[in-house]
LOTOR-79592 format. One record per residue: residue number from 1; residue in one letter; x, y, z of N, C-alpha, C, CB in turn. Coordinates in nm, 4 decimals, padded with zeros to 6 digits. Each point is the difference from the previous one (the first is absolute). Glycine has a CB too. Layout:
// residues N
(NUM, "A", (X, Y, Z), (X, Y, Z), (X, Y, Z), (X, Y, Z))
...
// end
This chain:
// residues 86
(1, "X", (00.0844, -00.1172, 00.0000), (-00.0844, 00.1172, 00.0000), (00.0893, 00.1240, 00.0000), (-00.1855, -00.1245, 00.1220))
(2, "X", (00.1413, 00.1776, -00.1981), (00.0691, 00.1656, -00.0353), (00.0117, 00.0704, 00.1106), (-00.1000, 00.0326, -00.2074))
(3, "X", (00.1861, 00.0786, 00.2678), (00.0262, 00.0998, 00.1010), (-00.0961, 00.0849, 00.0159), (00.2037, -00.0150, -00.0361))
(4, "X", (-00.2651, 00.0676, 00.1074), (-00.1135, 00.1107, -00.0264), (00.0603, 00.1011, -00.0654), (-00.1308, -00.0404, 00.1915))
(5, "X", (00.0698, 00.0852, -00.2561), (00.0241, 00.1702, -00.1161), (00.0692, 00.0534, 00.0680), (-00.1965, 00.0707, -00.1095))
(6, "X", (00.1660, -00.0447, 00.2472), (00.1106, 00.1044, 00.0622), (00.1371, -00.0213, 00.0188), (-00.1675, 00.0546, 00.1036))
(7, "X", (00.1959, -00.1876, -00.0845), (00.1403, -00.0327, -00.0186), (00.0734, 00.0180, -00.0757), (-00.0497, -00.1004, 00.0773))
(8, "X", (-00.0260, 00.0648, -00.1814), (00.0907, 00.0056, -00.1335), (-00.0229, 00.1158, -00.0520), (-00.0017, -00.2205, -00.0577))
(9, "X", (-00.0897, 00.3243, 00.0923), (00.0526, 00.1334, -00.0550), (00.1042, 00.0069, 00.0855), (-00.1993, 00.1248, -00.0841))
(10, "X", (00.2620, -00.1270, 00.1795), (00.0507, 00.0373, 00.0949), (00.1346, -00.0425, -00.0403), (-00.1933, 00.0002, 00.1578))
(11, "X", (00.1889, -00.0867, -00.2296), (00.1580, -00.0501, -00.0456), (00.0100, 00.0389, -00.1372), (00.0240, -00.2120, 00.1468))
(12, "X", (-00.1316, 00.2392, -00.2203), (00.0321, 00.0681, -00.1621), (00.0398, 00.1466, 00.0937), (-00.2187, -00.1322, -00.2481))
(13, "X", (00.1808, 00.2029, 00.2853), (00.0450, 00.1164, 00.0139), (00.1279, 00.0362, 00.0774), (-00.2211, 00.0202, -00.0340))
(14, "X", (00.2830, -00.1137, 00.0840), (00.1498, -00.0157, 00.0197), (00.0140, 00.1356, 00.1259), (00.0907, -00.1095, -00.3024))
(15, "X", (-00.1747, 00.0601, 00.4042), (00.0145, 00.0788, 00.0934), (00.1218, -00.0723, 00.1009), (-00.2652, 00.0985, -00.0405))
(16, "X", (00.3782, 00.0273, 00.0275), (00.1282, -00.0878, 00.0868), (-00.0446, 00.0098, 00.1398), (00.2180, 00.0620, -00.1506))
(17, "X", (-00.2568, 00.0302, 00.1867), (-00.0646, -00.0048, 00.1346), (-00.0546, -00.1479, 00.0909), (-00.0660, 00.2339, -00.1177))
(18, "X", (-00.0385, -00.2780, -00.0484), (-00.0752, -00.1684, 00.0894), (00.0627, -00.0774, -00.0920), (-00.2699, 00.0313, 00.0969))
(19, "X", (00.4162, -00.0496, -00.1173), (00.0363, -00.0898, -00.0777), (-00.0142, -00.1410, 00.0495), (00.1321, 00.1703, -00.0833))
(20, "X", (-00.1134, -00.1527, 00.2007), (-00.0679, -00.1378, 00.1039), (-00.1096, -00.0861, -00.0215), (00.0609, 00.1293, 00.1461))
(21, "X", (-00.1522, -00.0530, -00.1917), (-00.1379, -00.0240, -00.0307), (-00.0782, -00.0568, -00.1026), (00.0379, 00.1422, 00.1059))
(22, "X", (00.0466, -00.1183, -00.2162), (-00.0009, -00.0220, -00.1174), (-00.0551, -00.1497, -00.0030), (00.1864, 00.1806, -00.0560))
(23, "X", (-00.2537, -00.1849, -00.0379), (-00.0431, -00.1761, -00.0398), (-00.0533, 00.0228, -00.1383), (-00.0896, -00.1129, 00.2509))
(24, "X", (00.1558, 00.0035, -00.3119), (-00.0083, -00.0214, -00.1217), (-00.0766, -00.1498, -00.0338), (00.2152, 00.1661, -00.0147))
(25, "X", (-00.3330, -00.1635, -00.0643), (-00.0255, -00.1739, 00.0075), (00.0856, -00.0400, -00.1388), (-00.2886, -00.0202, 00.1254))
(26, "X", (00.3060, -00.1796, -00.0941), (00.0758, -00.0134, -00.1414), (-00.0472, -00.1650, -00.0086), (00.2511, 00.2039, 00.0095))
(27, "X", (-00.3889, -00.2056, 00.0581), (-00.0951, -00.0995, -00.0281), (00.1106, -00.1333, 00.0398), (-00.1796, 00.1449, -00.2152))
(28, "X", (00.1836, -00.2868, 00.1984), (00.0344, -00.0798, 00.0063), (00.1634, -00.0583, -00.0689), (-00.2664, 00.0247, 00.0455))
(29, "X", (00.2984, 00.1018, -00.0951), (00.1380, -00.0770, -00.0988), (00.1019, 00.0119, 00.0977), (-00.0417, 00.0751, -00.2618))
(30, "X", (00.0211, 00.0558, 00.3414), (00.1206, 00.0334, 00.0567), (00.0107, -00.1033, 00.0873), (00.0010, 00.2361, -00.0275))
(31, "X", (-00.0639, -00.3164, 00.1490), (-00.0058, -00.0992, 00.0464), (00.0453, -00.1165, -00.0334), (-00.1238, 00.1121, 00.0476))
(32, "X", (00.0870, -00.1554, -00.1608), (00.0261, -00.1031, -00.0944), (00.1302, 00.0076, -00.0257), (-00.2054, -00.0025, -00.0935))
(33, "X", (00.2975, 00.1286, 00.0470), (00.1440, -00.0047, 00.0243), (00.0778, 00.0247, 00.0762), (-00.0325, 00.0122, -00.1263))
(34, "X", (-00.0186, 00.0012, 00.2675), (00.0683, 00.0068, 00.0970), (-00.0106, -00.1603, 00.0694), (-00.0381, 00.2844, 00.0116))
(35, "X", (-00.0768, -00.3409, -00.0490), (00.0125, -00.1604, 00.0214), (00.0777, -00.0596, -00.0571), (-00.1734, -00.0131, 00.0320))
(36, "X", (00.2219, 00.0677, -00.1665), (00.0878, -00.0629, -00.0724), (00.1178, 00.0166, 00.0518), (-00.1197, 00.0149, -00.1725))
(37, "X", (00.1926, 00.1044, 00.1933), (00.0885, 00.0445, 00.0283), (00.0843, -00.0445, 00.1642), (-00.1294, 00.1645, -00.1922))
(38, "X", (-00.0137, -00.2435, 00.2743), (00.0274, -00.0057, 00.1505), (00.1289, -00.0457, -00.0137), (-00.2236, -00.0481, 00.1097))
(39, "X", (00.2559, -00.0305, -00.1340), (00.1263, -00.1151, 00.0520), (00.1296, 00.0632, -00.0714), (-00.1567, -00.2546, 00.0059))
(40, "X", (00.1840, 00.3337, -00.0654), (00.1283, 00.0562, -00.0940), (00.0034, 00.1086, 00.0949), (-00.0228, -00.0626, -00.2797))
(41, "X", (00.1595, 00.0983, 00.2103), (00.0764, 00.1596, 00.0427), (-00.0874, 00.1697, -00.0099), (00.2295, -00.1535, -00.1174))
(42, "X", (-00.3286, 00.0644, -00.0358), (-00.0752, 00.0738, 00.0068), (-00.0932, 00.0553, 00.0258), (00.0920, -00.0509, -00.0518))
(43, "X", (-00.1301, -00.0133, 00.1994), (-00.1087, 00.0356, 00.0783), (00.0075, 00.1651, 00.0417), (-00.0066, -00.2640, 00.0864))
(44, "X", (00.0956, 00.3218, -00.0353), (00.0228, 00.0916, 00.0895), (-00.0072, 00.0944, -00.1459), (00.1511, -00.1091, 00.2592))
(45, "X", (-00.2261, 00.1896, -00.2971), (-00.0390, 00.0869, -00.0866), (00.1363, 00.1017, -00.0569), (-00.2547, -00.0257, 00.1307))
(46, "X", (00.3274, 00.0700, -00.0334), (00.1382, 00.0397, -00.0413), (00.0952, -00.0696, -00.0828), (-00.0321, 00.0859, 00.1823))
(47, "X", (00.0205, -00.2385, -00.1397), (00.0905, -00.0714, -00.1476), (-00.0581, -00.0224, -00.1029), (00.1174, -00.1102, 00.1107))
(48, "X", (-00.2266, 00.1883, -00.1628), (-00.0581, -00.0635, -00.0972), (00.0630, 00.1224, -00.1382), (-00.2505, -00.1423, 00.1759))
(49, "X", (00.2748, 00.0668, -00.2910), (00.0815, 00.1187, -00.0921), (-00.0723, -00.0758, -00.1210), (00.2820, 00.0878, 00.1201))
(50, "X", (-00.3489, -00.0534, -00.1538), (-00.0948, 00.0047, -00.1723), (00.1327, -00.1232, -00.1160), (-00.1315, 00.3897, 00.0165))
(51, "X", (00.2358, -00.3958, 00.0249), (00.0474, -00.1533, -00.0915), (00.0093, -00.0664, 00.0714), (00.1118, 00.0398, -00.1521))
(52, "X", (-00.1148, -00.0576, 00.3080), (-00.0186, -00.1121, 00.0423), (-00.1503, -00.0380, -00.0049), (00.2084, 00.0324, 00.1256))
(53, "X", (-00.2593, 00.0282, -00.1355), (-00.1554, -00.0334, 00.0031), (-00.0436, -00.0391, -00.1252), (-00.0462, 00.1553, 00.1678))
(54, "X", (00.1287, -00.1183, -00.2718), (-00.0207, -00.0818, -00.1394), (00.0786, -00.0813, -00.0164), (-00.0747, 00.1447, -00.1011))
(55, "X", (00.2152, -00.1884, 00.1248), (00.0463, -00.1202, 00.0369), (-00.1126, -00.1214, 00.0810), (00.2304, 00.1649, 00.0079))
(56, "X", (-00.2977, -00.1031, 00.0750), (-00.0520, -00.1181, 00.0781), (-00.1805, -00.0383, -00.0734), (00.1807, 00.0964, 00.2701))
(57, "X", (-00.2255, 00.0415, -00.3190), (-00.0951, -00.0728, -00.0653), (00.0269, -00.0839, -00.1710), (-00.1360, 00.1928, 00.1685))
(58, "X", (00.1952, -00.1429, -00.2104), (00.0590, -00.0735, -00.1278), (00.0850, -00.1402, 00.0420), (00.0248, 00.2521, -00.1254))
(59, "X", (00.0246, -00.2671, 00.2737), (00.0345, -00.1600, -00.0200), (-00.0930, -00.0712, 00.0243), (00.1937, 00.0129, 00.0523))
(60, "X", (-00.3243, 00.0407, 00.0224), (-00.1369, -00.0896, 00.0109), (-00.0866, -00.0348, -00.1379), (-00.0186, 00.1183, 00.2361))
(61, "X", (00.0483, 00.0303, -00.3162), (-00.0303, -00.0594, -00.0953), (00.0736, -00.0919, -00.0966), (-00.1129, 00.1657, 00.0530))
(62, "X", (00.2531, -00.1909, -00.0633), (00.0542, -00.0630, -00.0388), (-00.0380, -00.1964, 00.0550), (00.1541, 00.2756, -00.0308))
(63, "X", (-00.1850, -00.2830, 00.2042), (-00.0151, -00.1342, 00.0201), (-00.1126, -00.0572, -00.0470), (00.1214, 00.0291, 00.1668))
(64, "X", (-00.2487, 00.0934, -00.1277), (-00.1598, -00.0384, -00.0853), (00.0262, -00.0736, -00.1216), (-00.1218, 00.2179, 00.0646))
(65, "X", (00.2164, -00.1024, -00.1525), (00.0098, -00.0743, -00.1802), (00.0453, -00.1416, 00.0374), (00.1007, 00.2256, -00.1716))
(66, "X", (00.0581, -00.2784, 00.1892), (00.0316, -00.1185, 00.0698), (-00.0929, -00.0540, 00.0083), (00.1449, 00.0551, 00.1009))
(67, "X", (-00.1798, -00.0557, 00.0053), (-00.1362, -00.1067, 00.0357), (-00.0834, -00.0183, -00.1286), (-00.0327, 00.0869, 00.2557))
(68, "X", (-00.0101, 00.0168, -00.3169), (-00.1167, -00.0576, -00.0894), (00.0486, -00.0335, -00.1219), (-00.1647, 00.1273, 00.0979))
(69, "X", (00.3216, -00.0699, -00.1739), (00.0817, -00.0732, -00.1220), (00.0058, -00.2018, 00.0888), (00.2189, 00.3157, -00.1126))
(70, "X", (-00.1755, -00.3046, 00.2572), (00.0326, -00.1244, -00.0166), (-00.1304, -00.0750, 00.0586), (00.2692, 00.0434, 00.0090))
(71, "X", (-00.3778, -00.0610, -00.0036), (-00.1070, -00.0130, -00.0012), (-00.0461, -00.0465, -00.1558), (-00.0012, 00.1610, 00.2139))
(72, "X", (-00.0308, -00.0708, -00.3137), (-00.0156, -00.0198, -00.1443), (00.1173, -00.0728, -00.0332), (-00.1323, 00.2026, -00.0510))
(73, "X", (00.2792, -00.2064, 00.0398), (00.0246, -00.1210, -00.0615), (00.0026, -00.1287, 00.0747), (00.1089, 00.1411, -00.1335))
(74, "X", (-00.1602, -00.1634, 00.2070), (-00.0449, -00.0996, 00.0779), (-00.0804, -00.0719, -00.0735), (00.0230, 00.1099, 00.1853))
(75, "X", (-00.1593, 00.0093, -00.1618), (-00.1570, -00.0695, -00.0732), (00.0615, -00.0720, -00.1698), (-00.2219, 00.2531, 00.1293))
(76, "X", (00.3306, -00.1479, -00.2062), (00.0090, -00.0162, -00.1605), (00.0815, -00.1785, 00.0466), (00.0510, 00.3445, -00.1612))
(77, "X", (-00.0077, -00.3089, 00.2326), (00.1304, -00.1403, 00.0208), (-00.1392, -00.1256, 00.0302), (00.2980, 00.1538, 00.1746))
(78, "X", (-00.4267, -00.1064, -00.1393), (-00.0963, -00.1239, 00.0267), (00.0361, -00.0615, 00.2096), (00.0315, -00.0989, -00.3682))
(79, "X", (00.0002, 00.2200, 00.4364), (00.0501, -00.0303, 00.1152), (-00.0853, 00.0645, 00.0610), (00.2141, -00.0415, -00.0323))
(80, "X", (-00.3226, -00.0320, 00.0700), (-00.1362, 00.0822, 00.1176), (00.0971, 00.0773, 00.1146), (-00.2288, -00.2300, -00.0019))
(81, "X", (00.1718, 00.3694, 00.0251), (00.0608, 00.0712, 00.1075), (-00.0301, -00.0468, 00.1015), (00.0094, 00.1673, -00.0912))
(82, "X", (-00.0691, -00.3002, 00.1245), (-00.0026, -00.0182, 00.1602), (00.0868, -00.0993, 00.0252), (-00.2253, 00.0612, 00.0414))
(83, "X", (00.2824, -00.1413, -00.1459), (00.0766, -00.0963, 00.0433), (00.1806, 00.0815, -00.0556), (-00.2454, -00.2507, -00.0275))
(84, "X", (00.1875, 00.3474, -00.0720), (00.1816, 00.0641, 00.0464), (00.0200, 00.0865, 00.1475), (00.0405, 00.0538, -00.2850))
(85, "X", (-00.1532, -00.0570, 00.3290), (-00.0040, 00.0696, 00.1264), (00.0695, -00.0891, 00.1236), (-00.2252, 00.1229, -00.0924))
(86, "X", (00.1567, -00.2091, 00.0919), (00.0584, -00.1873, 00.0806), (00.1217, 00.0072, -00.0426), (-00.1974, -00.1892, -00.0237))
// end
């Protein structure tokens, strides 16, 4: 659920005074990558630097592909994925 109006005028208008106060909503993603992020270096918001953060989502996407290139030549090879799984 969104911040009430007053908040977030309150932070568009960049009052340094209630910089404290400020709230910004960013719905469910931001969560979602801070779950991701729990267990690495890059939890603590200060180590986080825009190529490590594309280093780390581009090697997830790199294992997804993996998985599903070696998955398909599995099926082409006639090798049900549950018993290359076994």
């Amino acid at each position: 659920m969104p911040p009430p109006p007053s908040l977030q005028r309150l932070a568009l208008s960049g009052s340094e005074t209630q910089k404290v106060d400020y709230q910004v909503h960013c719905g469910p993603a931001l969560g979602a990558f801070n779950q991701w992020v729990k267990d690495t270096p890059l939890r603590d918001w200060r180590n986080r630097r825009v190529a490590q953060l594309a280093e780390r989502i581009m090697d997830g996407a790199a294992a997804v592909l993996e998985g599903w290139f070696a998955r398909t030549r599995q099926d082409r090879m006639g090798v049900s994925s549950k018993a290359a799984i076994c």
